[in-house]
C-alpha positions as CSV (number, residue, x, y, z in Angstrom):
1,X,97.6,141.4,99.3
2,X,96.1,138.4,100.3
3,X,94.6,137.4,97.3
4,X,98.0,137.7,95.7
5,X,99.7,135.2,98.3
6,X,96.6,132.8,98.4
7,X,96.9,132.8,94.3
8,X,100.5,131.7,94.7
9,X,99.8,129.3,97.5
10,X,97.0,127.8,94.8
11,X,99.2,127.9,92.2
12,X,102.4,126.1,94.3
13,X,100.0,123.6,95.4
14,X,99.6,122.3,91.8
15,X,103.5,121.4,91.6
16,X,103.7,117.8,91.5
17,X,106.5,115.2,93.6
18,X,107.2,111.8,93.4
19,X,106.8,111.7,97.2
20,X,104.2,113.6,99.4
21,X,105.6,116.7,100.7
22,X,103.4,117.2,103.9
23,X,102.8,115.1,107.1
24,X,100.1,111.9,106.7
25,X,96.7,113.1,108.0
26,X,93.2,111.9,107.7
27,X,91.5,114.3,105.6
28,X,88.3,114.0,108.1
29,X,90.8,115.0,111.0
30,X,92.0,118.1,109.3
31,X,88.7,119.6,107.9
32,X,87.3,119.4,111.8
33,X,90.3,120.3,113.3
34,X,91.0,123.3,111.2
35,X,88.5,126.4,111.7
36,X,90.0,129.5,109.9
37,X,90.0,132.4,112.4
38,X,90.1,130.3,115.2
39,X,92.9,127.6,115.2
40,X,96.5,128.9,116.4
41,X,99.9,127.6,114.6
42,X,100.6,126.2,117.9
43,X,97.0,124.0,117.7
44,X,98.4,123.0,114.2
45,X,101.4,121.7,115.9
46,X,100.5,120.2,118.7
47,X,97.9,118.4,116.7
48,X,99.0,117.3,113.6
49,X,103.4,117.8,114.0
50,X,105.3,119.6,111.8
51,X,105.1,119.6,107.8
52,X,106.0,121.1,105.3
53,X,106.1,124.7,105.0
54,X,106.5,128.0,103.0
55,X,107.7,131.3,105.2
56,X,106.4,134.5,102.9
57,X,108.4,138.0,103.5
58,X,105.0,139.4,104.6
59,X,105.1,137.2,107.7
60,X,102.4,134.9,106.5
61,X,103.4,131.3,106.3
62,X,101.6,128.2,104.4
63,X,101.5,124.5,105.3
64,X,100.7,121.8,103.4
65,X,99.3,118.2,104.8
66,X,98.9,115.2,102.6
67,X,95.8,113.1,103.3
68,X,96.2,109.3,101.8
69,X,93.6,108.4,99.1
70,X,94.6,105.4,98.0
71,X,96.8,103.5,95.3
72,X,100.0,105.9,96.8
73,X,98.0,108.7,96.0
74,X,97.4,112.2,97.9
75,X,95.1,114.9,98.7
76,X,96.4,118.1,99.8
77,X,95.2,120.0,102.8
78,X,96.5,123.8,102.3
79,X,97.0,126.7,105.7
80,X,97.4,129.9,105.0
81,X,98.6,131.0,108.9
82,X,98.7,135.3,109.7
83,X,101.5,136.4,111.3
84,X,99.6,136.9,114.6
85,X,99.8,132.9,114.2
86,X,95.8,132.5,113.3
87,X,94.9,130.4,110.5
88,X,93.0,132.2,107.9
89,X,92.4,130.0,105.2
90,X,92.5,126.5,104.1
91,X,92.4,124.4,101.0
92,X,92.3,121.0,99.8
93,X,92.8,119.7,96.2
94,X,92.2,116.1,95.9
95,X,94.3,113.8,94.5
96,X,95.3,113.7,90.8
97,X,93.4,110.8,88.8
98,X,96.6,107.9,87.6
C-alpha cells in the first residue's frame, strides 16, 4: 500500500506549473530538517509554514516544498506524512533543465 501511494506521489510530482506550487525553502534547510520517522506534521509547520498539500483516503497526506534554483526555476522537496502525523518519506527532484 505504500508503495502504491509513494508511486502516485512520484508520479504527481512530475506535473509541471507555470508557478511553484509549494512554499520557498532552502533545499539545505529541508534535507536537515526533515528526518523520516522522526519529524511530526506539526515540526513541518512550525518550521517551514504551510504548502501545498494532497490529503489521500488512507489518511496519509503529501507535501510538497519548492526550493529556488535559479533563473525562476524549482526543485521539489516531497513528504509523505502517516496518519499518526510522522513523516515517512521524502523526495526531491531537482529542477527541470530550460
Amino acid at each position: 500500500m505504500k508503495r502504491i501511494l509513494f508511486t502516485a506521489l512520484l508520479l504527481a510530482g512530475c506535473a509541471t506549473s507555470s508557478a511553484p506550487p509549494g512554499a520557498q525553502v532552502a533545499a539545505e534547510r529541508l534535507q536537515q530538517a526533515v528526518v523520516p520517522g522522526t519529524t511530526t506534521k506539526a515540526q513541518l509547520l512550525a518550521a517551514f509554514g504551510p504548502t501545498k498539500n494532497v490529503v489521500f483516503d488512507s489518511g496519509y497526506e503529501a507535501w510538497v516544498y519548492q526550493s529556488p534554483a535559479g533563473g525562476g526555476r524549482f526543485a521539489e522537496f516531497v513528504v509523505l506524512i502517516n496518519p499518526a502525523g510522522i513523516v515517512t518519506r521524502t523526495r526531491t527532484r531537482a529542477a527541470a533543465q530550460p
